[in-house]
Structures are given as structure tokens and as C-alpha cells.
N, C-alpha and C positions, 0 to 999 in steps of 0.2 A: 577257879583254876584247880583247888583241892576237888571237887568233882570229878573233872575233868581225869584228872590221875587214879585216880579212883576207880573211875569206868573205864579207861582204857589197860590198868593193869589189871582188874579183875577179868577182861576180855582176855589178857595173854593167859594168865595163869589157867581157864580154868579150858586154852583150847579153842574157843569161839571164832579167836582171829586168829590167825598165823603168819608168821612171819611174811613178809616178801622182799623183794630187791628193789633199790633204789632205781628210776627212770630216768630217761631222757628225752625232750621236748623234741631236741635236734639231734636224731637218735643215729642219723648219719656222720654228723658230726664227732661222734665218740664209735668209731666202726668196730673197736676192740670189744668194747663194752657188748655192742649189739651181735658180734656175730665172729668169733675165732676165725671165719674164714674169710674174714675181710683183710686180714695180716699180710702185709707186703703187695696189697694190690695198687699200686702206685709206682710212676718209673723212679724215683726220687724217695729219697729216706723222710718220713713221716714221724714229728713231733707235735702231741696235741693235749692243749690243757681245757678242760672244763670246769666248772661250776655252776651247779643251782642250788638257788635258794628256793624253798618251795614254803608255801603260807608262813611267809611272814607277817609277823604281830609283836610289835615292840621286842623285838633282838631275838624272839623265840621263836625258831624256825626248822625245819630241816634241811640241814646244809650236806651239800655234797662236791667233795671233789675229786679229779682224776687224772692222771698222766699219763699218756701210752706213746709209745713206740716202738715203728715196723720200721721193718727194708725189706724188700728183692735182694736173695740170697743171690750171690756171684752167677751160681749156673742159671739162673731166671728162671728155674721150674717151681721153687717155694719161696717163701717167705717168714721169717720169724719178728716176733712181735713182744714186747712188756709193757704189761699196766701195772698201774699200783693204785687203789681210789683209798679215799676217808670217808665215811659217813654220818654226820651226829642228828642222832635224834633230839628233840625237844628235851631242855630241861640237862642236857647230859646223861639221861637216863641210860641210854645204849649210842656207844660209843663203836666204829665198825673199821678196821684198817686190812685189806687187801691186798696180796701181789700173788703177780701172776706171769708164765710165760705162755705165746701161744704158738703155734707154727702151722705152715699150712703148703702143701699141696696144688701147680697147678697144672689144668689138664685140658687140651685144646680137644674138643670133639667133632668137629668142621670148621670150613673158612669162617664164618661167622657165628660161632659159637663156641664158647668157652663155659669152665666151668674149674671151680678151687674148694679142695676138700681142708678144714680146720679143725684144730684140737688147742684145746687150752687144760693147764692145771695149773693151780696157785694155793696158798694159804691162805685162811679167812681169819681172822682173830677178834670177838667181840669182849666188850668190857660193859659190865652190868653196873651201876651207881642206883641204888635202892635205898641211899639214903634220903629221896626228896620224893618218894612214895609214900601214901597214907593209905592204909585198910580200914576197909568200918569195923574193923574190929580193934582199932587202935585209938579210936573217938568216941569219949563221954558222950554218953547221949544226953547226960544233964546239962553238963557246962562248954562243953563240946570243946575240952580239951584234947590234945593228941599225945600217946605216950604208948610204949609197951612197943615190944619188939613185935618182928615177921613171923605171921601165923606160916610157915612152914618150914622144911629143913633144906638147904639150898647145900648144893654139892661145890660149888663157887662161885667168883661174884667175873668169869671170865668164861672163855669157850674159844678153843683153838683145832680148826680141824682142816684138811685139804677139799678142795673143790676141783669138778670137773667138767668140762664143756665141749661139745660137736657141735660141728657148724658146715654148712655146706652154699654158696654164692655163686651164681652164673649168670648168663648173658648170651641174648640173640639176638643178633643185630642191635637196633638201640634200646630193646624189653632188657631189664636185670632182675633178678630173683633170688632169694634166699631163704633159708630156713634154718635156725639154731635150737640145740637143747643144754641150758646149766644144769646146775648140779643133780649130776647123773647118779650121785650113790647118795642123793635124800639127807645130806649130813645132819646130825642132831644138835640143835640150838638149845635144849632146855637146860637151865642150869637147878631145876628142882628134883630132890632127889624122887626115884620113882616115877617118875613125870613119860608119860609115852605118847605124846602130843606135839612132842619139840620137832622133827623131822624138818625140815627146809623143803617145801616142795619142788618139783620139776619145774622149772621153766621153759615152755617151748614160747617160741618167735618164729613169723612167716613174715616176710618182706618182698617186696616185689614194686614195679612203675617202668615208665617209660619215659625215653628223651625224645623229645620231640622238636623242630629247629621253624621257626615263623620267619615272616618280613613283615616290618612294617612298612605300609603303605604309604605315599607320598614324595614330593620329591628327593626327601634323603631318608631312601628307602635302607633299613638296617638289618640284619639280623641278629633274633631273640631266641631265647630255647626254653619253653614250658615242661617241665617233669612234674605229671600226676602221679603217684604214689601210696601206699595202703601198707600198713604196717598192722597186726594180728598180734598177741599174746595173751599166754593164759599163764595161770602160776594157782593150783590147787583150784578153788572157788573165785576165785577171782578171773577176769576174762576181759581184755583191753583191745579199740579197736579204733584204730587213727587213719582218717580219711584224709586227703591234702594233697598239694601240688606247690614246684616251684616252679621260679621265672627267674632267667639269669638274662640280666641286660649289659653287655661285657662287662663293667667289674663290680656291679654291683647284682643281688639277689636279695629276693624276696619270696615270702612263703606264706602260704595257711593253711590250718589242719584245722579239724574237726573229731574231737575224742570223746567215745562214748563208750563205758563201764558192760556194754551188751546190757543194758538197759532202758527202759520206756524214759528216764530221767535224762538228758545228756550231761557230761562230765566237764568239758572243757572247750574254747576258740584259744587257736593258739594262730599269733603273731609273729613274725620273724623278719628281721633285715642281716644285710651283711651285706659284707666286701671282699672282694677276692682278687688276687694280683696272683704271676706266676708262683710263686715261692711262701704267698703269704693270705691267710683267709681268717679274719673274723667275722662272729654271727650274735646275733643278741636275739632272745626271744622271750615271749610274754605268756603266759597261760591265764583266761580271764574266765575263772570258773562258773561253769551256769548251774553248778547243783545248789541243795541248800550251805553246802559247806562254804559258800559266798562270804556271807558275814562273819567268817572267822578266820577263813585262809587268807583273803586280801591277792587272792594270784601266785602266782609264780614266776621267778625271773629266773634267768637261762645266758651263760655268756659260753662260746666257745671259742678259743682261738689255736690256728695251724700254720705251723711253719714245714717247710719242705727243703731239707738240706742234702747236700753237692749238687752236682750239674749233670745233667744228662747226656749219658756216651755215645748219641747217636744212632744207635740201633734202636729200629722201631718195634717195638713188644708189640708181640700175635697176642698177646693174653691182658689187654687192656679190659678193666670191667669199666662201666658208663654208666657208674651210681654218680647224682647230684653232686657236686661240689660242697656243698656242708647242707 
């Protein structure tokens, strides 16, 4: 495990890796997180709580959690939105607490086509814990005792800055599409001093699928609705790329993705169930990693749940988007 810390803080300090932002399995499921201009796309006021735990291994994991909530704004042309996430890395080492508001824009361009423009800004606030770090320069190489302070000069052991995010979602007929970009002004994460490596890269996201409505055959012939789906992102060197499709059997749904790194190696099969009633949706899912990182991650688990509060006034919204249910 001293290893392990070892290599991966010699990785941050010296630049090699860079930061990124925390994901999501059921990236629908969190619409705030994924794309500012998901905010108020719903007839009904939207309350949604996540959690993943990602490679866990005896309590040591990276946990993440998140709360957002939208509405359609009274004139039904915008919608505003707040998240607020947590994120703990392993060990306590970087600790990550978020809020945010987003608001969003929306704009019919034919009978059957729609589209809603998004903006998000928030505060980001990270907290650094460097006391369960070891440097090989802080290890006897005789006795292989550990001692002696941090080989550099750290400006603090915290980092508070604002974030910003564009986002754009649409729809024709049953096709939906999207595309987001975070942090638009590159914020600096380093907390060493002199360090010109810390920047937060751009994150962009392309999103896009189709609804699609079956029968099953037989005498108690039913209708089913499959949504394939393709979700894109890049963030610096890093580049993610999730293939998959749902199937909504009235109130239950089920899912599978396929996630690869844009590499010859694939990354992860991801699993999903849920349940969904007018007002209320949970979803559970599973990440069962196929790289070498198998034997240490153990997977990933994913819960989300969505509540939908007041009642609907009756008027039927021209600007309904027909993203999957979670």
C-alpha cells in the first residue's frame, strides 16, 4: 500500500497524471452533473440523489456523492437547477466538496424538434491530507524507516476556486442529442508552490440515442421501449467512450453499456436494473472491470434515486425532451 502512495503521488506532483472529474455509470441519472442543459427538462420539479462507490477494497474506495435540483421555470421557456456533489479520494488524501447553480434556455425550432441552451457556475473547494503520503525520500533505505518532512514548498493544504460549464440538449422526434463543456477557464488545482502543471482540464461530453417502442409477440401482446445510446468524453489525455442501450418494461428497466478508454484494452461491462413509478425512480448498477485493474478494483457500485414533486397543471409541454428515464 506504501507503494502504491508513492506512485501515485509522485505521478501528481511531477504532472504525468492530471487531475479529472469524478463519473457516472448512469450518467442520465445525474442530468445536472452530465450536461447544464438538462436543468428543468421535466414537467414536474426534479430531486435526485446519487452515490458511487468505485474500486472498493476493504473500506478504501472512492466515494462519491450528489444532490441536484431542477424545475420549469413558471413561463415554461427555462429552467433552473442546484447541485452540490462530495468526493473522497482514497485514504482521505483529497477530499472534493461542490455547489453549483445552473439555468437553462428553452427553444422549439419545429413541430418536432426542440432544443435547450445550459449554463452552469459554482464553487469547487478541495482539501489536501498529505499526512498519509510517503516520498522515497523520506525512507531509510537501510532500515526502511519513514521520517523527514515534504521535499517541497506547498502554498496550502486547500484550493478554492469558481467553475464553469456550457451545455446544449435537443431532440427530433424520438433521436435526443447533447453536448457539454466544464470547466471553461482551466482552474488551478496545484497547491505547490511554482507548480504550472495544476490547470483542471476542459472537459467536453457528446451524448446522444434513440427511443424506440416494440410489441411483444404473443397472445398478451405488450408494449416495450429499447433506447440505444453513446455517450463520448475527453478530459486532457484521457478520452472515454460508452456504448449501451435501455429497455423500459413498464415499471421496471434494465441496461448495458460497454466502456472503453479509446483503447485496444477494453475498460469496463456495466449492468443496470431499476424501477420507475410516476413520481419515483430507482436504479442500481454495476461496473465489472475487464482491464488489469480487476484485481484491485473489485468493480464498481452505482445507486441512484428520483423523486418528482407537485402535480402536473395540465398543459401539455411542446418542449418535452425523450432522454431514458434513468
Amino acid at each position: 500500500m506504501k507503494r502504491i502512495r508513492i506512485f501515485l503521488f509522485f505521478l501528481f506532483i511531477n504532472g504525468i497524471c492530471f487531475a479529472q472529474d469524478p463519473g457516472y455509470s448512469q450518467f442520465y441519472a445525474n442530468p445536472l452533473h452530465l450536461n447544464p442543459a438538462f436543468t428543468g427538462t421535466t414537467e414536474l420539479q426534479r430531486f435526485v440523489l446519487n452515490y458511487r462507490n468505485q474500486w472498493p477494497q476493504k473500506g478504501n474506495s472512492y466515494s462519491t456523492y450528489s444532490i441536484s435540483y431542477d424545475r420549469i421555470l413558471n413561463n415554461l421557456k427555462s429552467g433552473l437547477g442546484f447541485q452540490t456533489y462530495y468526493d473522497r479520494e482514497p485514504n482521505n488524501i483529497i477530499n472534493t466538496v461542490s455547489a453549483s447553480v445552473s439555468y437553462s434556455h428553452q427553444i422549439q425550432l419545429g413541430m418536432e424538434t426542440f432544443m435547450t441552451l445550459g449554463v452552469q457556475g459554482g464553487i469547487v473547494s478541495k482539501q489536501f491530507d498529505l499526512s498519509s503520503l510517503v516520498f522515497p525520500s523520506n525512507i531509510d533505505q537501510v532500515s526502511g524507516e519513514i521520517s523527514g518532512s515534504l521535499p517541497m514548498q506547498l502554498s496550502d493544504e486547500s484550493k478554492t476556486y469558481p467553475d464553469f460549464a456550457v451545455g446544449v440538449v435537443g431532440q427530433h422526434r424520438r433521436a435526443f442529442w447533447g453536448a457539454g463543456v466544464h470547466h471553461l477557464t482551466q482552474p488551478d488545482e496545484s497547491i505547490i508552490n511554482g507548480d504550472q502543471k495544476g490547470k483542471l482540464p476542459v472537459k467536453v461530453t457528446v451524448h446522444g440515442g434513440i427511443r424506440t417502442r416494440q410489441l411483444h409477440h404473443g397472445l398478451l401482446s405488450r408494449e416495450f421501449t429499447l433506447s440505444p445510446n453513446i455517450l463520448y468524453q475527453q478530459q486532457g489525455s484521457f478520452k472515454q467512450l460508452n456504448l449501451g442501450i435501455y429497455m423500459i418494461e413498464k415499471s421496471f428497466l434494465f441496461g448495458a453499456w460497454f466502456r472503453n478508454n479509446i483503447d485496444v484494452r477494453p475498460d469496463a461491462l456495466i449492468a443496470l436494473v431499476g424501477f420507475a413509478r410516476e413520481k419515483f425512480q430507482l436504479g442500481y448498477s454495476f461496473d465489472y472491470t475487464l482491464s488489469k485493474l480487476s484485481n484491485y478494483s473489485h468493480g464498481s457500485h452505482e445507486i441512484s434515486l428520483t423523486f418528482f414533486l407537485g402535480t402536473k397543471n395540465g398543459k401539455n409541454l411542446r418542449n418535452r425532451l425523450l432522454i431514458p428515464m434513468i
